[in-house]
N, C-alpha and C positions, 0 to 999 in steps of 0.2 A: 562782629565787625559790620558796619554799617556798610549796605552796599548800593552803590549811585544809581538814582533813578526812583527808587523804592521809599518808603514811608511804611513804617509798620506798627502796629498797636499789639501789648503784648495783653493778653488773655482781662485780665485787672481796668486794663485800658480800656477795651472793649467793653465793656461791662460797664463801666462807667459812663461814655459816651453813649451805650444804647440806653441810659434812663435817661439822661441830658436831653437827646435825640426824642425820643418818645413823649417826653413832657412838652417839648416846643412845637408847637402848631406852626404848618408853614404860612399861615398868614400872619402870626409874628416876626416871624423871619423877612414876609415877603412889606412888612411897613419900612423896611431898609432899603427897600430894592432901588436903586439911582444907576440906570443904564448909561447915563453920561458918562459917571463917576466908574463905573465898572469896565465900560471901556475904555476911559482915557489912563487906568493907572493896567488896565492890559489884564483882566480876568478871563481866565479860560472859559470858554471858547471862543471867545471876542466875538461874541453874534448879537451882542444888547441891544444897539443901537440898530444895525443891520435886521435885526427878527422883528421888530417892535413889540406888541404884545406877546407876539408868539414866544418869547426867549421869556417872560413869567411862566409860560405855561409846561418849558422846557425845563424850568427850576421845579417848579411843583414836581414834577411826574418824576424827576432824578432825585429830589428829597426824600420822597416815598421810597423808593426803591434802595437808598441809602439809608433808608431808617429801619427797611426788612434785612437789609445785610447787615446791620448791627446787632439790632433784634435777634435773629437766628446766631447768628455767630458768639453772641453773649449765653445764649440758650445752650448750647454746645461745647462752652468755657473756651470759645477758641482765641485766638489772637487773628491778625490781620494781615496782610500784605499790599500796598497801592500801587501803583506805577502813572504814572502821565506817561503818556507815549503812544 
């Protein structure tokens, strides 16, 4: 039962998104990057516009650390749990 709030990836999933994750360099990632665009349709944290460069360099450093919790968590066959809040 899915329970509100939460996003979770089960073991398979994870595993799969840590090679996904692993193979894409976040300067691939970061040739998308349109602060306008990301604040006007309201992406969390809504700081793009407001940070200027700083909010790339707050993307980098959360990709990284999002690519080690995949990483590890795939290493360990686990599954995932998320929450916003």
């Amino acid at each position: 039962m899915p329970i509100e709030g939460y996003s979770g990836w089960d073991p398979a999933d994870v595993a799969h998104t840590a090679e996904l994750l692993s193979k894409t360099p976040f300067d691939k990632l970061a040739e998308h990057y349109d602060p306008v665009e990301m604040d006007t349709i309201g992406v969390y944290p809504r700081i793009w516009i407001r940070d200027g460069n700083d909010s790339l360099s707050y993307l980098r450093d959360n990709y990284a650390s999002l690519v080690e919790v995949f990483v590890h968590a795939a290493r360990h066959r686990s599954g995932l749990l998320q929450s916003f809040g």
